[in-house]
C-alpha positions as CSV (number, residue, x, y, z in Angstrom):
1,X,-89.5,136.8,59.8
2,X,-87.7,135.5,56.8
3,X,-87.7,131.4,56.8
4,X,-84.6,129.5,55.1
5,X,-84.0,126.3,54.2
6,X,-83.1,125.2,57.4
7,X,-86.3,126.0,59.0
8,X,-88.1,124.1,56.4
9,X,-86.6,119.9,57.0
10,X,-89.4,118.2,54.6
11,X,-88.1,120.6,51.8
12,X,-84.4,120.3,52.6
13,X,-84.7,116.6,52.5
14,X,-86.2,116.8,49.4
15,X,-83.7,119.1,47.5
16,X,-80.8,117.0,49.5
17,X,-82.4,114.2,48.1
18,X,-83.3,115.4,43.9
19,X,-79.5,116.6,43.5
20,X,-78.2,113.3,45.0
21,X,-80.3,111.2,42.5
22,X,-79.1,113.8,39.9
23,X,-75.5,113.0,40.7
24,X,-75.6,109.1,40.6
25,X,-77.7,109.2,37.7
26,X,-74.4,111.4,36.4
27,X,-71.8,109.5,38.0
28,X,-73.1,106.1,36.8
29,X,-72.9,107.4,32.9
30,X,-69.5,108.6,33.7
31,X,-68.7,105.1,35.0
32,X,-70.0,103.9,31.9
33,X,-68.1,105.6,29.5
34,X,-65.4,104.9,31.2
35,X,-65.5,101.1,30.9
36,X,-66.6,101.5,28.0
37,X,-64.6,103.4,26.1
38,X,-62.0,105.1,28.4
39,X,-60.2,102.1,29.5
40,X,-60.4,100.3,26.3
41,X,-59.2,102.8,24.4
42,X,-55.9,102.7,27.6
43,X,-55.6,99.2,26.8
44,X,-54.9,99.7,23.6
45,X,-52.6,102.6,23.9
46,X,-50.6,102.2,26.6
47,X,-48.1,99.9,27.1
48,X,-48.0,97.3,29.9
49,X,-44.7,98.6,31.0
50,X,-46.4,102.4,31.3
51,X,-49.4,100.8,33.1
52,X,-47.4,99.3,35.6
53,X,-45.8,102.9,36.3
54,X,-48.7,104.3,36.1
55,X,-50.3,102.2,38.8
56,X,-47.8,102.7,40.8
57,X,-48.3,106.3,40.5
58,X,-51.9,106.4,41.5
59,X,-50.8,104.3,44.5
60,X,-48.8,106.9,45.6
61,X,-50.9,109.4,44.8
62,X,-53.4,107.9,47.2
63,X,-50.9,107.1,50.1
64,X,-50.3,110.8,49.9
65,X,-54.1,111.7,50.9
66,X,-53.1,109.4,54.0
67,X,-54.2,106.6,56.2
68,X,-57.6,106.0,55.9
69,X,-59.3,108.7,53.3
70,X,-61.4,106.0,51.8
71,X,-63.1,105.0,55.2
72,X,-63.4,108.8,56.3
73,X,-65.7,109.5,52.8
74,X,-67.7,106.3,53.5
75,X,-68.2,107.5,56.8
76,X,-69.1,110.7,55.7
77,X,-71.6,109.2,53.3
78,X,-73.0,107.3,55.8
79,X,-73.7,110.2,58.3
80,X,-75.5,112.0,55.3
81,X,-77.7,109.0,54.3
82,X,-78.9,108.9,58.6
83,X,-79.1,112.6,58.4
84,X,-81.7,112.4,55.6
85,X,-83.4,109.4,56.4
86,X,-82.1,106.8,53.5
């Protein structure tokens, strides 16, 4: 009988686990560069009249995903984080 991953919860919770370190460790030097040198280099760049639009734009942009995206991805997160024991 061939076993998967499935059939194997201590090793699936350890992979889950190694490529969700991996991508924090990778989100968090994203984040990083940029505040660091991304927005920075905006400020200095843009105008405060584009800003303005262009905050407005990403407000719409994220009323078009709908009512409540950012709670449905938190919840998600949390149901993964209970699902692996964190």
């Amino acid at each position: 009988v061939k076993r998967g991953i499935e059939d194997e919860p201590a090793e699936a919770k350890k992979i889950l686990l190694d490529n969700g370190w991996s991508f924090l460790q990778l989100l968090r030097a994203h984040i990083h560069k940029e505040n660091e040198i991304l927005f920075p280099l905006a400020d200095r760049a843009i105008t405060a009249d584009s800003m303005h639009a262009l905050s407005h734009e990403f407000e719409a942009a994220e009323a078009a995903k709908g009512e409540g995206t950012q709670e449905r991805f938190l919840n998600l997160a949390r149901e993964l984080e209970a699902k692996v024991g964190v």
